[in-house]
C-alpha positions as CSV (number, residue, x, y, z in Angstrom):
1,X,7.6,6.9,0.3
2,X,10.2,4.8,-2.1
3,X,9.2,1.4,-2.9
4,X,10.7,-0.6,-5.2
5,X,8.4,-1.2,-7.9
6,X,8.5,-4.5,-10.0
7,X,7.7,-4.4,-13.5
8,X,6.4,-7.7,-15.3
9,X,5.6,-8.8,-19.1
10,X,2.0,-8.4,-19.9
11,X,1.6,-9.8,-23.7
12,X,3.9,-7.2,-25.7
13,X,3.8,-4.3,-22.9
14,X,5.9,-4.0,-19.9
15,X,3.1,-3.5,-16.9
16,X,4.1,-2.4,-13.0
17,X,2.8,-3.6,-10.0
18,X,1.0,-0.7,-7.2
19,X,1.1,-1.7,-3.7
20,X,-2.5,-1.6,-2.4
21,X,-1.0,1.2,-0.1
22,X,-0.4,3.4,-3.6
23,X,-3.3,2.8,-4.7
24,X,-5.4,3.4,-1.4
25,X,-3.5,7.0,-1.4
26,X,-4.4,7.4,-5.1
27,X,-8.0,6.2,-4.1
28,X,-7.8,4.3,-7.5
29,X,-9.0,0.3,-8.0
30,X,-8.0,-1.9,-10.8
31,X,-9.7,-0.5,-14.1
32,X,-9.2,3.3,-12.9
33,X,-6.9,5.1,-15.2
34,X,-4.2,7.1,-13.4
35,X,-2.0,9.3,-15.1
36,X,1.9,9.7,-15.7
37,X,3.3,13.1,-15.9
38,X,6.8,14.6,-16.4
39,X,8.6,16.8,-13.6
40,X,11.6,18.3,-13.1
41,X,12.4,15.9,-10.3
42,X,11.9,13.2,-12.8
43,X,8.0,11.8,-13.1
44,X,4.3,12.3,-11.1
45,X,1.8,9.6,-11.0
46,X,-1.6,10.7,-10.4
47,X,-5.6,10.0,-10.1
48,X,-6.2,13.0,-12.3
49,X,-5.1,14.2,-15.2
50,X,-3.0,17.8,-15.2
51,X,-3.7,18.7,-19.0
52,X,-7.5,18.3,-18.8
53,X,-7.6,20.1,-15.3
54,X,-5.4,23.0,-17.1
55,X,-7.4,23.2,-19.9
56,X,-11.0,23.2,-17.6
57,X,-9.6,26.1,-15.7
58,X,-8.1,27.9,-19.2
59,X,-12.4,27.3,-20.4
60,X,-14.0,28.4,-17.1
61,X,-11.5,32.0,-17.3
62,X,-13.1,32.4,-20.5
63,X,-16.4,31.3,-19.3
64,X,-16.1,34.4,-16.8
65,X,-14.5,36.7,-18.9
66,X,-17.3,36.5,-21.9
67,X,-20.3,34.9,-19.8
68,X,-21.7,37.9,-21.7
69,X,-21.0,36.7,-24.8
70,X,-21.9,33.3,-24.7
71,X,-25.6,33.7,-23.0
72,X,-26.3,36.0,-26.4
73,X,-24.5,32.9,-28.3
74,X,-26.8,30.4,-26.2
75,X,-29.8,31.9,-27.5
């Protein structure tokens, strides 16, 4: 998909406006954060965010690795 996107003046912020065909394929509403993330091929919007996702799967390898560990700390 490229659409041309328009951007508009909201207060001292530049906002852009989503075709309800982005945001059904996002499955995001008004008041739904999405997030903006840098590529290679230039930038990715998406519904979830890449650095928390990254750092969930970083704690549940750790979670595996030292489920030993942290049931003696959970005591």
């Amino acid at each position: 998909m490229n659409k041309p996107l328009k951007l508009i003046k909201i207060g001292n912020s530049t906002g852009v406006i989503l075709p309800k065909e982005v945001l059904a394929r996002l499955r995001v509403g008004q008041g739904d954060e999405v997030f903006l993330s840098e590529s290679p091929s230039g930038f990715t919007l998406s519904a979830h965010n890449a650095d928390f996702a990254a750092a969930m799967a970083a704690a549940e390898e750790i979670m595996r690795e030292d489920r030993d560990i942290l049931a003696v700390l959970a005591r």
